[in-house]
N, C-alpha and C positions, 0 to 999 in steps of 0.2 A: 625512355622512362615509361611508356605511355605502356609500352611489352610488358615491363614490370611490374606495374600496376596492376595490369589484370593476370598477368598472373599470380603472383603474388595474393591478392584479393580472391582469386579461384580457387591457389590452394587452402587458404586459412576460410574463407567464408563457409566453402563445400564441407566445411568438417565442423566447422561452428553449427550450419544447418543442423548433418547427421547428430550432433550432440544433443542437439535442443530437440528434436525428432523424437530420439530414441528417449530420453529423459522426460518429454512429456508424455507419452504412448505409455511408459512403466506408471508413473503417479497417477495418470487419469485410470490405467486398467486398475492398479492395488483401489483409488478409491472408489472405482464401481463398486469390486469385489466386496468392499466393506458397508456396501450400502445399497447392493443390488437386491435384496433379502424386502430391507425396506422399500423400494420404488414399489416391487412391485405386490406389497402389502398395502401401502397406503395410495398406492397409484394404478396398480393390475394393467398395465399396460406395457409394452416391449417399444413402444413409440415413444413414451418416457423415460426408457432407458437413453436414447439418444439425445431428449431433450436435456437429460440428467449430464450426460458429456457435450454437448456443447455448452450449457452452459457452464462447464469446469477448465474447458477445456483455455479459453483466454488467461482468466486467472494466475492457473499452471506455468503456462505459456511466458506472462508477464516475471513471474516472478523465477521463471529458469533462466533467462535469456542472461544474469550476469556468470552465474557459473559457466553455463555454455560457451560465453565467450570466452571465458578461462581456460576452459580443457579446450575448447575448438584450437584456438590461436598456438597456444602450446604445441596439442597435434601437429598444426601445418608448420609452425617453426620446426620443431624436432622434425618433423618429415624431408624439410628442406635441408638442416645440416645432417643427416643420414644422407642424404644424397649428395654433401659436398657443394651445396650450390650457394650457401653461406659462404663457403671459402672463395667459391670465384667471386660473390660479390665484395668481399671485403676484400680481394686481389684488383678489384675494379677501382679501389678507392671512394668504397659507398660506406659511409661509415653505419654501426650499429643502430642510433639514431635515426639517419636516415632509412635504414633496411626497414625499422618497428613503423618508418612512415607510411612504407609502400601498402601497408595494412590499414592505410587511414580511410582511404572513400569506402573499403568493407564493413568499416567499423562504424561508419556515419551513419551508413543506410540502416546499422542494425540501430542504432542511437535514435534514429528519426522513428522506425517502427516501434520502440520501446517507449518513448512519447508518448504516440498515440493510441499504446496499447494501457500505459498507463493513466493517461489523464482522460480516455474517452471508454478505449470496446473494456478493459476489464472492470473500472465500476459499474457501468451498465450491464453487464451481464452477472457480477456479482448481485447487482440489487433487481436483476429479475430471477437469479437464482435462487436469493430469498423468499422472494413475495410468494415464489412458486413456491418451497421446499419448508421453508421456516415454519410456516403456521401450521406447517404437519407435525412441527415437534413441538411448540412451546407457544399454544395459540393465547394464554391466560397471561403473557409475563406482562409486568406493572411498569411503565413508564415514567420519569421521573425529567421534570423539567423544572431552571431557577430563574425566578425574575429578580429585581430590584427589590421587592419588597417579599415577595411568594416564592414559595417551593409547593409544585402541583403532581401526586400521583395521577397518572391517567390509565387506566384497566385497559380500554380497547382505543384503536385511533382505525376508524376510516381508510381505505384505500385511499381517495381521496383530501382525506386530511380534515376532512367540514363535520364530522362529527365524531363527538367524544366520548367516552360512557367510563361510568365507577369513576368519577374525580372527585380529590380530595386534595383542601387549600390548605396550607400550614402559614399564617399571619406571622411575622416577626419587628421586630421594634428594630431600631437603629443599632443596635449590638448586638440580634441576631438573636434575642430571645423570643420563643413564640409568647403570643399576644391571644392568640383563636383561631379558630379550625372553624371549614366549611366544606361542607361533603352535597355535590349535585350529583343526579344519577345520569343526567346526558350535558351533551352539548352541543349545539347546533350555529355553524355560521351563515349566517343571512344577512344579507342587505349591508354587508361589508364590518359585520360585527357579531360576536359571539353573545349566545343568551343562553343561561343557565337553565337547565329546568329541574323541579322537585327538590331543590337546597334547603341546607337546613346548616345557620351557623352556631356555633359556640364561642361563646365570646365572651371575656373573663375582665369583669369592673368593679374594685373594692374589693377585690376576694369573693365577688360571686358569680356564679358560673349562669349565663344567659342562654336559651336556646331559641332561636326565630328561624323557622322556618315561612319558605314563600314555594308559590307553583314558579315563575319566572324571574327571575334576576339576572340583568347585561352583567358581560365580564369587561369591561371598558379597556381594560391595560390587558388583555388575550393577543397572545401572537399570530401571524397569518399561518393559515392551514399549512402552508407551504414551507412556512422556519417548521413548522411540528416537525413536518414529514422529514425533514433535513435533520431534526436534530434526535431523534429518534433512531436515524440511519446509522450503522456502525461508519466510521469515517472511510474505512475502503470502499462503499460503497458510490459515495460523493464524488464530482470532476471538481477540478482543482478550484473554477471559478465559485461552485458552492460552498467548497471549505473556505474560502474566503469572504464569503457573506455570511458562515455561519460565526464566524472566529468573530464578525464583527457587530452582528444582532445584538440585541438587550440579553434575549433569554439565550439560557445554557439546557446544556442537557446533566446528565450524571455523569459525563466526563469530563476531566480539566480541561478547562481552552490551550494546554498545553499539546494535550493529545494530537487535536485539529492542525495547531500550530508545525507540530513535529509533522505530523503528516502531511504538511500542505510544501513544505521546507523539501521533505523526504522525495516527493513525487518530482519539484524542480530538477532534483542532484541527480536522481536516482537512474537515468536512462545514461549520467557521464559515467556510473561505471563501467560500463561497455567501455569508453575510453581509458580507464582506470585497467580495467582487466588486459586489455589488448596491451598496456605497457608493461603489465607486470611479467605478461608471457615475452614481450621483451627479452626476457630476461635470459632465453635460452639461448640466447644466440653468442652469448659468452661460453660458447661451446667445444675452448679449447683443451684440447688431452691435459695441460699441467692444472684446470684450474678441474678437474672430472670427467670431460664430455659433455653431449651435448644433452643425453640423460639426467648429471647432476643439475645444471639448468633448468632440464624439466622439472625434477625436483622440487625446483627452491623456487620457481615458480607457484606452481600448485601450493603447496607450502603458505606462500605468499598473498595468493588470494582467496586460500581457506580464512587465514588469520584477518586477511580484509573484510570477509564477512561476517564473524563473528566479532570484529571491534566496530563492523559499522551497527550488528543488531545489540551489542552493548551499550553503543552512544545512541541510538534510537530509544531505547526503554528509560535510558534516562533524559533522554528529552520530552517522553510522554509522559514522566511521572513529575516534570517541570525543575528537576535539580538540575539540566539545563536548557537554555536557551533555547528553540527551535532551531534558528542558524548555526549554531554553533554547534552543534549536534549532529546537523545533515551533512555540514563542510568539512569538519576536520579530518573523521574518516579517510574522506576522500583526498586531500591534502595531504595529509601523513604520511600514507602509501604512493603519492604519487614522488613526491620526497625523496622515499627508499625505494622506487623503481630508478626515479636518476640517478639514483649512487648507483648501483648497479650496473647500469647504461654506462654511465661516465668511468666505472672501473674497468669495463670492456674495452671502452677506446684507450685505453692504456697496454 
């Protein structure tokens, strides 16, 4: 079994590689091309060209790795019954099940790499792909964070995260009605606390409208530098252990806490569909002449895990938009299909 194994795993891994190869080499060249104009407008350097793909290059990387495994695995199954070595194995008494296993330590290793590529190197490199690339397009956008009591525009935020500039408070009462507005023009943290400077509130008593302004006033209920910088982050940029500090801070950002949620769900699931794909190409190995070949199998494969990924990026948008559940969103997907892999499987051994 041990012969098996690597081979088996030689032939379907080596073409899962070439796939995931070839398929990141095409997207990172089309997004140079569409953005090599800009580098080197905003950047005039050819060294930035390369800083430009590697940092795209993960990303890419992360988010190919389920299709790859679907044409990869496919490939090396269909390869294997073109050459009849399905047939000796199932003349051996290995059943279908068993055959889709001998693809399992291929599929782990690519599972464990997609882990890490997910929860560590591609938000890091997505959120120094911003720091670097973003303020070259949209260095003025307005930030928008919710407390318990406040909704706070913020104009500029720090590298850092310790100072603030153009903020504006929106007060609301216990039903969400505002109450008064207060506009500082910085904000600076010190000594483990933020302090306004240059504010000026409006504040509305009896039907009349107050205005007091002061040079300094503490924000006492201010978040740490560090929820800003989090929550300001688009969430692929975050590892998993931040989205779950931010899912659980006081303040929000202008996205729903479902967003975060979906996302943090999505990143656990998201490296088993490597295990999900690898059973679905399964599928080929029902590769006998009455039921098509070993082509219609290819088929209905591919077929199969097209349709897996647009039901899993249909049940993602509606778990970000909160109409469901975070769990329930990342799992069923994945469930569903795994479902309709074993009927297929189990129609085989028949």
């Amino acid at each position: 079994m041990r012969i098996l194994f690597t081979y088996f795993g030689k032939t379907v891994g080596t073409r899962i590689l070439s796939v995931l190869l070839a398929f990141a080499a095409l997207l990172v060249l089309m997004d140079l091309i569409d953005n090599f104009e800009d580098i080197l407008e905003k950047r005039g350097s050819l060294t930035d060209v390369a800083r430009f793909v590697a940092y795209r290059v993960p990303t890419i990387i992360e988010r190919l790795i389920p299709i790859a495994v679907l044409i990869g695995s496919t490939m090396g199954i269909l390869t294997l019954a073109t050459r009849s070595e399905l047939i000796v194995l199932r003349a051996a008494g290995i059943s279908p099940l068993k055959i889709a296993g001998l693809g399992l330590p291929a599929c782990l290793i690519v599972v464990a790499g997609h882990f890490f590529l997910a929860d560590y190197v591609a938000p890091t490199s997505q959120k120094a792909f911003i720091e670097w690339w973003e303020p070259l397009l949209n260095e003025d956008a307005p930030q928008w964070l919710r407390g318990e009591e406040d909704i706070v525009r913020i104009s500029g935020v720090s590298n850092d995260g310790k100072t603030l500039t153009g903020l504006s408070f929106f007060q609301r009462d216990e039903i969400g009605r505002l109450t008064g507005q207060q506009t500082a023009a910085s904000a600076r943290f010190e000594d483990g606390g933020w302090l306004l400077y240059e504010t000026s509130d409006a504040v509305v008593e009896k039907g009349n409208l107050q205005i007091i302004e002061a040079e300094v006033t503490p924000w006492p209920n201010g978040p740490d530098p560090q929820v800003i910088l989090d929550l300001i982050a688009p969430p692929e940029q975050l590892t998993n252990s931040t989205l779950g500090k931010v899912i659980n801070v006081a303040w929000s950002s202008s996205a729903d806490p479902s967003v975060y949620g979906t996302e943090l769900a999505r990143r656990s699931v998201g490296p088993l569909t490597s295990l999900v794909m690898m059973l679905i190409a399964a599928s080929t190995i029902r590769g006998q002449s009455r039921s098509g070949g070993p082509q219609m199998g290819a088929a209905i494969a591919i077929a199969l895990g097209l349709s897996f990924l647009v039901f899993d990026g249909i049940f993602a948008s509606l778990g970000k938009a909160g109409v469901l559940t975070p769990l329930f969103a990342a799992w069923v997907p994945l469930v569903v299909f795994v479902i309709i892999s074993g009927i297929f499987l189990s129609r085989s051994e028949s």
